[in-house]
N, C-alpha and C positions, 0 to 999 in steps of 0.2 A: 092168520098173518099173511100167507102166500095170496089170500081172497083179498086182502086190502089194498097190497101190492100191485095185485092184477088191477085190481081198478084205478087207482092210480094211475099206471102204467097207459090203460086206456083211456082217460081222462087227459094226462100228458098228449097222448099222440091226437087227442080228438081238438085240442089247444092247438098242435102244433099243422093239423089240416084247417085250422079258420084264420090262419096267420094274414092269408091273401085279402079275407074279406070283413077283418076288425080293424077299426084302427087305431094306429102303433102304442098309442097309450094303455087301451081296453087288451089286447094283446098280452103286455108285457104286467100289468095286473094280473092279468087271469093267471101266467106262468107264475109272477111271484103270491097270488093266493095257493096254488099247487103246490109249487116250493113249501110255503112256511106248514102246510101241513107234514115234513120233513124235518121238524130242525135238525141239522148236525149231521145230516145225509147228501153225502158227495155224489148222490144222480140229481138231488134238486136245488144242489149249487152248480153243477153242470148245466141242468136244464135253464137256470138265470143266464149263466152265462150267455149259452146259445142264442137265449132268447134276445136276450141283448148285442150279442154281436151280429144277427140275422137283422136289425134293426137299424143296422150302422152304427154302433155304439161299441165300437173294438177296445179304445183305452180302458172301459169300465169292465168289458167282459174279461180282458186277460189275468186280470186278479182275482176275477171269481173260477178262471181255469186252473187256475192257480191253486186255490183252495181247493176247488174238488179234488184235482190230482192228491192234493198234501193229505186230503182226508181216506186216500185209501181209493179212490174209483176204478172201477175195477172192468174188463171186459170189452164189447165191444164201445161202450162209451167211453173209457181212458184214452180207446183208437183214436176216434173223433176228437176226444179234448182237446188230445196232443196235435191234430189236423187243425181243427178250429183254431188254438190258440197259437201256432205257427203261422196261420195266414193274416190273424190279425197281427202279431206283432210284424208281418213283412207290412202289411197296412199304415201301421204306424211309423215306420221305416227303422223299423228293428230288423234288420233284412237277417244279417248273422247269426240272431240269437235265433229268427226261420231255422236257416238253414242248419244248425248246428240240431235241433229240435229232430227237425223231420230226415235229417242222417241217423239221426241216433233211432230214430221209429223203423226206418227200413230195418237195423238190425234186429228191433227188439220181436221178430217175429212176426207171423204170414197169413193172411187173411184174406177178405172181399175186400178190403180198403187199402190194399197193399198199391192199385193204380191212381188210387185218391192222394196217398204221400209219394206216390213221384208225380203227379200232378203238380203237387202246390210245390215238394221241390222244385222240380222246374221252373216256376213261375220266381223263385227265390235268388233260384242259382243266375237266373236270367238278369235280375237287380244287382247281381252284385257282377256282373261283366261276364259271368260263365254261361255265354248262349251257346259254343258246341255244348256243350255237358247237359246243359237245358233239355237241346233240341234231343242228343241222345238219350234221356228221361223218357221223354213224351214220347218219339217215336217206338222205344220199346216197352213202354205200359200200351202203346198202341196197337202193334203187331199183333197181339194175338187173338187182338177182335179182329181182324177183315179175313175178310171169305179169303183171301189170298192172297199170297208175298207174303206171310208173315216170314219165311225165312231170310227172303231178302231184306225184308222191312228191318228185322233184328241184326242184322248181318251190318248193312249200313250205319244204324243209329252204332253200333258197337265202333267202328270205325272211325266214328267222328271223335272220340275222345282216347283212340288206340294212339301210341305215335306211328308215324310213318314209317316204312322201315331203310 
């Protein structure tokens, strides 16, 4: 079983490196021939998803986010779903149901993609008129990659959404 998975799994990613150089049709085929050898598994209604929201196809993708999640997805793909399927509903100009998404991911917990959901926060919060809070997101998912200022860099963004005293 873990042998079939594995291939799968590389199969998937070998799909997901020819994205550039198939086109969009042969692409989203090949993910749902991989899928259906899955039925009823929430990584290869995920994987539809993706494949179709990296497509441009966000209306269609966020019900398949939808279902993965509902089916139990678990790990670092539920991270992503909830990423992916936040940006597409800001897309579609579901901007709230974003931000309400990817507030609730900041708490559920800490990871490598913890500067990816205040990324697409930000980009959220930005649609709905909250640019300090924005701009405070990104500068402080940012500070702690530069060779230097990161204290000032965190010091400031914190400050834009403090009140004054």
């Amino acid at each position: 079983m873990a042998e079939r998975e594995a291939d799968w799994e590389r199969r998937v990613a070998d799909a997901w490196a020819s994205i550039a150089r198939l086109p969009e049709q042969e692409f989203l085929a090949l993910v749902e021939k991989l899928a259906a050898e899955l039925p009823g598994s929430a990584a290869a209604v995920f994987e539809r998803a993706a494949a179709l929201d990296s497509t441009g196809h966000s209306d269609l993708a966020v019900p398949l986010y939808e279902e993965a999640l509902g089916l139990g997805l678990t790990g670092e793909r539920r991270r992503r779903a909830v990423i992916q399927m936040a940006s597409s509903l800001r897309n579609l100009g579901r901007v709230h149901e974003s931000v309400a998404l990817l507030k609730a991911e900041m708490e559920a917990g800490s990871d490598h993609l913890d500067d990816a959901v205040r990324a697409f926060l930000a980009l959220a919060l930005a649609d709905t008129g909250h640019e300090r809070e924005a701009v405070s997101l990104a500068l402080g998912a940012l500070a702690p990659h530069l060779p230097r200022y990161q204290r000032s860099l965190a010091n400031y963004a914190r400050l834009l959404v403090e009140p004054a005293p």
